[in-house]
Backbone as CSV, one residue per row, in Angstrom:
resi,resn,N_x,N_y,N_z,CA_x,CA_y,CA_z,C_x,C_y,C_z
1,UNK,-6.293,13.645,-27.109,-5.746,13.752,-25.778,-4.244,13.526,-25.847
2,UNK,-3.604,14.149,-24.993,-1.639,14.401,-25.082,-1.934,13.535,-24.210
3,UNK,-0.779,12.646,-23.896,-0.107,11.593,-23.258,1.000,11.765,-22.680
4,UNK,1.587,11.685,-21.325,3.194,11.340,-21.229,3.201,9.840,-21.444
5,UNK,4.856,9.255,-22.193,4.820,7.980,-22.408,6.324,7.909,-21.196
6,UNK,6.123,6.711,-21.075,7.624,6.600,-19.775,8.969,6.753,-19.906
7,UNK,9.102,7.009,-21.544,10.758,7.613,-22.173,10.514,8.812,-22.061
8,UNK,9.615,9.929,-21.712,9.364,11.073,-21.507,9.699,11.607,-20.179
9,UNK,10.862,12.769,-20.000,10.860,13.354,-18.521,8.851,14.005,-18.232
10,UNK,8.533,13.286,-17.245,7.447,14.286,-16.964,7.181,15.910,-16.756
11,UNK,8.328,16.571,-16.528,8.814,17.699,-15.819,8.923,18.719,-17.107
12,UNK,9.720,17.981,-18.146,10.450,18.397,-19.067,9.263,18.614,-20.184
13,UNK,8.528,17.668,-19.901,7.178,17.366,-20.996,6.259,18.609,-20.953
14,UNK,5.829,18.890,-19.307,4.906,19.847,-18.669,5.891,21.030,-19.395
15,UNK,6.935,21.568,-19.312,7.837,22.749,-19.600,7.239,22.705,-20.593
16,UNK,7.489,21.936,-21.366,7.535,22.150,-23.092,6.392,22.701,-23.614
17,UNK,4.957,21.639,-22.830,3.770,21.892,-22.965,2.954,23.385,-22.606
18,UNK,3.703,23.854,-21.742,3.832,24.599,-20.805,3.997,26.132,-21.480
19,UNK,5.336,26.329,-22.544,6.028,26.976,-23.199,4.833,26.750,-24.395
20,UNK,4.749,26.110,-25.692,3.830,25.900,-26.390,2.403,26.302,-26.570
21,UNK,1.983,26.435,-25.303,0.660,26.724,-24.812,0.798,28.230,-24.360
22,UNK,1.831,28.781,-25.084,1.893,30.320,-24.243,2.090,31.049,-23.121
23,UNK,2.829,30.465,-22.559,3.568,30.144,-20.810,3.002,29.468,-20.020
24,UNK,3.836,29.235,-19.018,4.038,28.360,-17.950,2.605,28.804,-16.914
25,UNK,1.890,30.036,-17.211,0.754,30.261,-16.350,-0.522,28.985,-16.794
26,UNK,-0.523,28.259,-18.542,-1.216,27.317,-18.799,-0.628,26.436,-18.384
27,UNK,-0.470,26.081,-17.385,0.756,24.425,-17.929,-0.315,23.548,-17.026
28,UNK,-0.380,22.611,-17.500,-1.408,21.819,-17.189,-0.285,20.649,-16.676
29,UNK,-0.691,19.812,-15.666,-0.126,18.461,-15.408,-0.836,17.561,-15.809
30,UNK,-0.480,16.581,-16.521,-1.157,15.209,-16.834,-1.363,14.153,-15.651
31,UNK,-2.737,13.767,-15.599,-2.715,12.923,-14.213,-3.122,11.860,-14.795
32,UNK,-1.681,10.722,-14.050,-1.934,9.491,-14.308,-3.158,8.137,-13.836
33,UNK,-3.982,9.068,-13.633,-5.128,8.221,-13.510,-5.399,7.195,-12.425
34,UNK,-4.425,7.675,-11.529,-4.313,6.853,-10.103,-5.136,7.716,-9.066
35,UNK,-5.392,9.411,-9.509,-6.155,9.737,-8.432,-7.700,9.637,-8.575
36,UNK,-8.394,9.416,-9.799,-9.629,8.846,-9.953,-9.520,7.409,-9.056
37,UNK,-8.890,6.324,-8.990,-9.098,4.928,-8.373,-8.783,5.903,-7.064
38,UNK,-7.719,6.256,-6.836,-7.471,6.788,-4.911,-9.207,7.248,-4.239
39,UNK,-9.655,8.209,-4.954,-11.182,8.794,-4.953,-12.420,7.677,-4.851
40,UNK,-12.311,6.743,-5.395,-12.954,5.543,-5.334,-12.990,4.627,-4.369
41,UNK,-11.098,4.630,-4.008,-11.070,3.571,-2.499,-11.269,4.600,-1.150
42,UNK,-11.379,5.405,-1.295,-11.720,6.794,-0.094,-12.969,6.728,-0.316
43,UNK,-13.634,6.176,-0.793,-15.382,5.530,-0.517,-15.703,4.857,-0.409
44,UNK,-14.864,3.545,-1.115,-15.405,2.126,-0.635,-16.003,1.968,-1.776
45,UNK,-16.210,2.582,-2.690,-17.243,2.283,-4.247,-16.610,0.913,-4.807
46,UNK,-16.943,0.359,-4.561,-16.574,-1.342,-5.368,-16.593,-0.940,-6.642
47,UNK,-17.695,-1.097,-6.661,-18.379,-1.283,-8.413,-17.132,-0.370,-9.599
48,UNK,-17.520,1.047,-8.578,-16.551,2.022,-9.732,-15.252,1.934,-9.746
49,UNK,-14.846,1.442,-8.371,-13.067,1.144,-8.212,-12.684,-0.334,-9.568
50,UNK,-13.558,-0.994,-9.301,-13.224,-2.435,-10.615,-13.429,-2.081,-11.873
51,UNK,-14.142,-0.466,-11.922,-14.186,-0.370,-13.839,-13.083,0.649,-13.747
52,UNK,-12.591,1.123,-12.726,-11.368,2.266,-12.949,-10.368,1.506,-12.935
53,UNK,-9.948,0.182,-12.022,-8.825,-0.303,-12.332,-8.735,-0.852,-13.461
54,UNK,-9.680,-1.580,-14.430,-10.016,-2.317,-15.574,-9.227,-1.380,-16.653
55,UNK,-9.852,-0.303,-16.623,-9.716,0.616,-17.260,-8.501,1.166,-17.679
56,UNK,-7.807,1.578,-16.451,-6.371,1.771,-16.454,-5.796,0.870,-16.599
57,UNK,-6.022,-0.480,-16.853,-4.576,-1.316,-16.994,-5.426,-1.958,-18.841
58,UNK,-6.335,-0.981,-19.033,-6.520,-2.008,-20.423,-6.126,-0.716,-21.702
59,UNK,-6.022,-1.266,-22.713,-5.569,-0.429,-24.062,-6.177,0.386,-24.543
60,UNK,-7.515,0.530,-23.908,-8.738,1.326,-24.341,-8.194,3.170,-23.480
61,UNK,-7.245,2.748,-22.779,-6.959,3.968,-21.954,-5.988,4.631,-22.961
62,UNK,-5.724,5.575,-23.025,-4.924,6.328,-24.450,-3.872,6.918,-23.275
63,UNK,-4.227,7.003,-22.035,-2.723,7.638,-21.077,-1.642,6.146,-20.790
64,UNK,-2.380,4.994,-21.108,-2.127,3.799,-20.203,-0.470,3.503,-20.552
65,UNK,0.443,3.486,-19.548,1.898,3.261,-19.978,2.458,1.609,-20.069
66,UNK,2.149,0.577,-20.892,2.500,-0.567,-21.069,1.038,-0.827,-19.994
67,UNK,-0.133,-0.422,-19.943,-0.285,-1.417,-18.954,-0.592,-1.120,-17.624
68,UNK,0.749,-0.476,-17.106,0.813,-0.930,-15.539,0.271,0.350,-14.539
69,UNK,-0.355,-0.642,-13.580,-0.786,0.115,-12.834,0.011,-0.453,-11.342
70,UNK,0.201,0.458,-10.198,1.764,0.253,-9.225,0.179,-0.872,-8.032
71,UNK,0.349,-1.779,-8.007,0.035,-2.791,-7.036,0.024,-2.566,-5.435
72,UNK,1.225,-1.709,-4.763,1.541,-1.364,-3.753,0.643,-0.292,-3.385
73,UNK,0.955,0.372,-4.260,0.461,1.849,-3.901,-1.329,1.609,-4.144
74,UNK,-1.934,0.758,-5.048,-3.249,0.353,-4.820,-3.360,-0.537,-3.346
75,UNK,-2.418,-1.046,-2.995,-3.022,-2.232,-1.719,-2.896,-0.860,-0.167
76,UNK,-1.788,0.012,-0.275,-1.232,1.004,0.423,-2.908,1.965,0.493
77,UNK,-3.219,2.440,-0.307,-4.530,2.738,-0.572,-5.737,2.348,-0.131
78,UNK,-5.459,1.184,-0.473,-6.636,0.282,0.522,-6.560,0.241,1.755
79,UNK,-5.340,0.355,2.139,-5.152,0.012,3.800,-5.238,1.338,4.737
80,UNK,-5.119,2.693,3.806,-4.889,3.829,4.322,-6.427,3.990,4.687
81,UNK,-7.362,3.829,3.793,-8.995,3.868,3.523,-9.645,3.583,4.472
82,UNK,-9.022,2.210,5.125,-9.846,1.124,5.397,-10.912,0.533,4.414
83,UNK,-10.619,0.453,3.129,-11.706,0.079,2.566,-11.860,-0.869,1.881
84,UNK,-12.739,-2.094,2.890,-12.781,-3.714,2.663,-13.696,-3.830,1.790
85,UNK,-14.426,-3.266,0.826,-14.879,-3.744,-0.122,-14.127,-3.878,-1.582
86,UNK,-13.598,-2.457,-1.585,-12.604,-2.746,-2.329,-11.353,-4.059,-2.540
87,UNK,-10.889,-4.022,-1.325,-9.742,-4.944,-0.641,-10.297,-6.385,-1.482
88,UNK,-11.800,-6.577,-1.107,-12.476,-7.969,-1.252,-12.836,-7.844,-3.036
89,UNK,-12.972,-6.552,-3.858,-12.869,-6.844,-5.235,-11.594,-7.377,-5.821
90,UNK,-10.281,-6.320,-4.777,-8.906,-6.382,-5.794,-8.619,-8.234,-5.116
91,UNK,-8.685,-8.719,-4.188,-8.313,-10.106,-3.497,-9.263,-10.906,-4.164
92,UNK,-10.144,-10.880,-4.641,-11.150,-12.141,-5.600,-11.055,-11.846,-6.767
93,UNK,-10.656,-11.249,-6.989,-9.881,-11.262,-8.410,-10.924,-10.402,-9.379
94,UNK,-11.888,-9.704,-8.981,-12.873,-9.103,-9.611,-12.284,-7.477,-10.323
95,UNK,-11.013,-7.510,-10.664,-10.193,-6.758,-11.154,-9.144,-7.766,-12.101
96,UNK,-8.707,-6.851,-13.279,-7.556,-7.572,-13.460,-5.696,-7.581,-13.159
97,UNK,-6.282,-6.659,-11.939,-4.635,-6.390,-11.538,-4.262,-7.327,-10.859
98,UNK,-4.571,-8.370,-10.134,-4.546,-9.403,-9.063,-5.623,-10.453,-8.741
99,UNK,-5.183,-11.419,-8.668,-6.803,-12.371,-8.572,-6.509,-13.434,-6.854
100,UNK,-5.586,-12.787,-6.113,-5.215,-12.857,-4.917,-4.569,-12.767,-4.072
101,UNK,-4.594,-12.736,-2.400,-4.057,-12.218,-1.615,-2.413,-12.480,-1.385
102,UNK,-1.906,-13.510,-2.532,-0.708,-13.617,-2.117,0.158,-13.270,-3.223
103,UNK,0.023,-12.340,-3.435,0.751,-12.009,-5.081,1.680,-10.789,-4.507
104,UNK,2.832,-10.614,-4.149,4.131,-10.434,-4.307,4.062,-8.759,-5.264
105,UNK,4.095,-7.925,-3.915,4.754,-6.521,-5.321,5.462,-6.250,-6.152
106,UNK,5.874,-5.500,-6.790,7.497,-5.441,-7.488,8.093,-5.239,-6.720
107,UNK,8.151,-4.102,-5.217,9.825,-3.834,-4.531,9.651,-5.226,-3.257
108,UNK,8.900,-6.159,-3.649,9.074,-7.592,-2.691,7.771,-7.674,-1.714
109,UNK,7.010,-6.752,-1.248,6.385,-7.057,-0.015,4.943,-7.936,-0.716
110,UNK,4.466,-8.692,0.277,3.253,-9.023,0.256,1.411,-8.174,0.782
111,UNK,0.818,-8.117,0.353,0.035,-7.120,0.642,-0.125,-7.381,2.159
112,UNK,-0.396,-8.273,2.716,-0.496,-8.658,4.341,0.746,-7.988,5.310
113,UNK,2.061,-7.689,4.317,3.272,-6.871,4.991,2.921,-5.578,5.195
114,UNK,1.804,-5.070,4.077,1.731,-3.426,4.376,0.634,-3.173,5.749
115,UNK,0.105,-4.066,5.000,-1.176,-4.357,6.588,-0.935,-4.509,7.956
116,UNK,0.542,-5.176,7.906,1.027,-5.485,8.929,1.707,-4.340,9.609
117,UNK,2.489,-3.303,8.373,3.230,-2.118,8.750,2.162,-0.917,9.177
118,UNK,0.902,-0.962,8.725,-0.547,-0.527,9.614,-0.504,-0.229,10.492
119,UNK,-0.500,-1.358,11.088,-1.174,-1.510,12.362,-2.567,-1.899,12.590
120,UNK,-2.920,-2.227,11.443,-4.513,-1.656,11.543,-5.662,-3.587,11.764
121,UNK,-5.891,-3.515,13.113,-6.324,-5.043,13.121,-7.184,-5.101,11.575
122,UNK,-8.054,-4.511,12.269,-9.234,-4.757,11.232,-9.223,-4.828,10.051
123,UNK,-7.726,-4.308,9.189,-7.813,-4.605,7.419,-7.084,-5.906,7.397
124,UNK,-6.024,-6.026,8.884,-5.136,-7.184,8.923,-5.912,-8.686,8.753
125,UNK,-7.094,-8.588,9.669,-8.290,-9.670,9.544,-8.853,-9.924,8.508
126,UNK,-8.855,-8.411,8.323,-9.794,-8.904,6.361,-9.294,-9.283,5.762
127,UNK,-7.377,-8.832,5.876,-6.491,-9.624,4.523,-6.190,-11.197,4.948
128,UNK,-6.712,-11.623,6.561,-6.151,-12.566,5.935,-7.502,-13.571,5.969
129,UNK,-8.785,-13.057,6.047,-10.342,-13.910,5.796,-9.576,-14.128,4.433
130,UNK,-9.378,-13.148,3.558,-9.232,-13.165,2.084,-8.364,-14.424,1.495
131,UNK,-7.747,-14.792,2.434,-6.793,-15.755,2.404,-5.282,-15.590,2.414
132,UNK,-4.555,-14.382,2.541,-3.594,-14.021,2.634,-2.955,-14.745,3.813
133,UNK,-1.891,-15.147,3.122,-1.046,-16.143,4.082,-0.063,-15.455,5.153
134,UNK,-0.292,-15.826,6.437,0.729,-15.012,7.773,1.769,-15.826,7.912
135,UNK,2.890,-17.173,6.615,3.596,-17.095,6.639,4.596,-17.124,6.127
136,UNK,4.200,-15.763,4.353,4.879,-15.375,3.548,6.425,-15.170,4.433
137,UNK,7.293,-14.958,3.486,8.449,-13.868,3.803,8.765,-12.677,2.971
138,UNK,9.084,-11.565,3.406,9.183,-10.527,2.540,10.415,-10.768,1.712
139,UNK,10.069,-10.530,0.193,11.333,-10.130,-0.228,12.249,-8.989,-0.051
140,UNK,11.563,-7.884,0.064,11.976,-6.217,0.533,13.542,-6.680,-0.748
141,UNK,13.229,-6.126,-2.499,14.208,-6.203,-2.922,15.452,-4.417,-2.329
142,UNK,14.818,-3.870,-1.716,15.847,-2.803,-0.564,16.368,-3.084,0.029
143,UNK,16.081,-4.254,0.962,16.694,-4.861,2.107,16.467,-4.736,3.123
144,UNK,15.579,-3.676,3.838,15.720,-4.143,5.155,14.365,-5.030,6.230
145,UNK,13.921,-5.099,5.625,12.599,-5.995,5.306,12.851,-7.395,5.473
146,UNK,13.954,-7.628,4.457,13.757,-9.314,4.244,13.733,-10.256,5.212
147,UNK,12.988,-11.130,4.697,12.820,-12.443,5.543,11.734,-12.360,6.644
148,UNK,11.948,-11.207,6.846,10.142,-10.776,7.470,8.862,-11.621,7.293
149,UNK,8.089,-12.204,8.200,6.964,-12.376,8.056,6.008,-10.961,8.658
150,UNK,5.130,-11.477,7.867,3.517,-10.241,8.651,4.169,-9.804,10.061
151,UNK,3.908,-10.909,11.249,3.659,-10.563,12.444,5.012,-10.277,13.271
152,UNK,6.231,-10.865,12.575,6.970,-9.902,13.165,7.378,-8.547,12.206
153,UNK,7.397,-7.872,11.688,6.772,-6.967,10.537,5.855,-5.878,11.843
154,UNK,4.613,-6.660,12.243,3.821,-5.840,12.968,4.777,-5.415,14.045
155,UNK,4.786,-6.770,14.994,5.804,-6.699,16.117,7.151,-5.391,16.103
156,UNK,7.870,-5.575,15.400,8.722,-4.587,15.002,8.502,-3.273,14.263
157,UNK,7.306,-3.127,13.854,6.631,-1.664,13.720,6.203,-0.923,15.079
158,UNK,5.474,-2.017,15.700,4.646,-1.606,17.296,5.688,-1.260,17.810
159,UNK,6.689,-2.032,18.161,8.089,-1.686,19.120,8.985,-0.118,18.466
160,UNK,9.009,-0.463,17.161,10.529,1.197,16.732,9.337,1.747,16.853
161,UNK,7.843,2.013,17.192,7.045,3.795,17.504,7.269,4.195,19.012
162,UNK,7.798,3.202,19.774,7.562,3.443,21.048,9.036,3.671,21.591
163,UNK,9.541,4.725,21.465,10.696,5.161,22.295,11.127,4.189,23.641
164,UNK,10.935,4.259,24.925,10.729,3.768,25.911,11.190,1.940,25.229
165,UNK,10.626,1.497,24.832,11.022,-0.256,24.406,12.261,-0.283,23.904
166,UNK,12.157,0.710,22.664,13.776,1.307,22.220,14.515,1.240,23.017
167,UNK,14.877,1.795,24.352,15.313,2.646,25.201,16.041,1.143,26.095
168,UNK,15.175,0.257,25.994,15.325,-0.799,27.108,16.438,-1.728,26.364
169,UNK,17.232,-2.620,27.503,18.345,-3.188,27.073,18.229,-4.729,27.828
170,UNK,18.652,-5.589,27.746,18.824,-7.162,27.692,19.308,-6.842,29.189
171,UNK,20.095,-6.288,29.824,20.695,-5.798,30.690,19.900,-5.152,31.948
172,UNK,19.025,-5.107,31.632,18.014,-4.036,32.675,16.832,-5.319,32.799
173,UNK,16.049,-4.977,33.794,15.169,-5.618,34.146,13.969,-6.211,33.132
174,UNK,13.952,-7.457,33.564,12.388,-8.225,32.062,11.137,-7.426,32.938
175,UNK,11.006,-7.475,34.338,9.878,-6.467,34.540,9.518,-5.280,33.783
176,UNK,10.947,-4.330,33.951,10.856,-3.291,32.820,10.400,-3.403,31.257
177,UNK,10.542,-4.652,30.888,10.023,-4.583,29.279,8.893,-4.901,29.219
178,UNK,8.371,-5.671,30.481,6.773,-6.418,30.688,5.646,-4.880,30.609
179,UNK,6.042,-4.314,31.792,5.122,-3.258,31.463,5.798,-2.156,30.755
180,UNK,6.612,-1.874,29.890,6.877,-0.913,28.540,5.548,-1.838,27.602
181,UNK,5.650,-2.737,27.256,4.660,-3.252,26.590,3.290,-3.326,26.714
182,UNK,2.576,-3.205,28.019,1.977,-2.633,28.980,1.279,-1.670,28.349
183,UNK,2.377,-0.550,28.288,1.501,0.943,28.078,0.511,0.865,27.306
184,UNK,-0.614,1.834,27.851,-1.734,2.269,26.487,-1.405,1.972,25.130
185,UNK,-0.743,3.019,24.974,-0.274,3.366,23.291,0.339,2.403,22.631
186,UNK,0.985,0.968,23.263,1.141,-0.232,22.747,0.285,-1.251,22.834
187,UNK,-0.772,-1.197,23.821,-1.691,-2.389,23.994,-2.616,-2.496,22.720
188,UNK,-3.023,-1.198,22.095,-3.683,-1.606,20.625,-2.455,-2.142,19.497
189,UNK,-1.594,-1.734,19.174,-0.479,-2.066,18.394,-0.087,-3.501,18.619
190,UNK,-0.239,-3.620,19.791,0.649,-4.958,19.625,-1.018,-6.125,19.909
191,UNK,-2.034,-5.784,19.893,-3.503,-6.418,19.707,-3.481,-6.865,18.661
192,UNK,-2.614,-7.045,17.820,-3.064,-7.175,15.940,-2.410,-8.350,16.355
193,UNK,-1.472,-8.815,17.300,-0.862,-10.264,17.349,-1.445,-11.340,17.887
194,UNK,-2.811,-10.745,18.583,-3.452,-12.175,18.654,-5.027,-12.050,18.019
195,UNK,-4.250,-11.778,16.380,-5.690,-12.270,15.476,-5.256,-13.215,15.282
């Protein structure tokens, strides 16, 4: 089996491979083995999601690059899914990518931050049965994140979707912001603040 390794342009690799193989009509892409686990949490398969992550982060994998498998983009996954069984393998540690809810991504967030950027009560509850703490702070090593907890995180997701709250100023009436907050389309969004 061919491999890309991470000193390799991916792009440049496929060309080559691409060219070699008798044009670019063979060119095959190498898949890094993140869309077998994606396929797994889009079912909820416990069992098979903990031998695919195992898998990919152990030496027995011949694509495996140092190791790593991206943390975010598995918790991002989970949250897109809804899928709390999974959530409850990768948070008890029944994987070896994480053995709990408060373990810190590489670009800073906490998994309870993506949950929080959701919207979504129901994975928000599960992350934090799991034990995920509501009063991390984000690192966001980008910046605009930081210092963030979860719920204002949520708070300030619910508010920049809603034009109209945007719209309102310190200057104008607190009635006016009472029912902007009010509306339909914010009363579920901003529901995740009194789990």
């Amino acid at each position: 089996m061919l491999c890309v390794r991470s000193e390799l342009n991916v792009m440049n690799f496929c060309f080559i491979v691409g060219l070699s193989l008798g044009g670019l009509d063979e060119l095959h892409v190498i898949d890094d083995g993140f869309s077998d686990i994606e396929d797994t949490i889009k079912g909820d398969k416990v069992d098979e999601f903990v031998q695919r992550v195992d898998f990919q982060l152990s030496e027995a994998n011949p694509c495996a690059i140092d190791g790593e498998l991206d943390l975010a983009q598995v918790i991002k996954c989970i949250i897109s899914h809804d899928a709390v069984r999974c959530a409850t393998a990768l948070f008890q540690g029944k994987t070896k990518l994480v053995k709990d809810a408060n373990v810190v991504t590489k670009n800073g967030y906490y998994p309870l931050h993506y949950a929080a950027k959701s919207l979504s009560p129901s994975i928000i509850e599960h992350f934090l049965e799991l034990g995920a703490r509501p009063d991390v702070l984000c690192l966001d090593y980008g910046g605009k994140d930081v210092g963030l907890t979860p719920l204002v995180m949520a708070l300030k997701t619910a508010i920049c979707n809603n034009k109209a709250v945007l719209d309102w100023s310190p200057s104008e009436c607190i009635f006016k912001l009472i029912f902007l907050l009010c509306l339909p389309e914010l009363v579920h969004a901003l529901s995740i603040l009194l789990i």
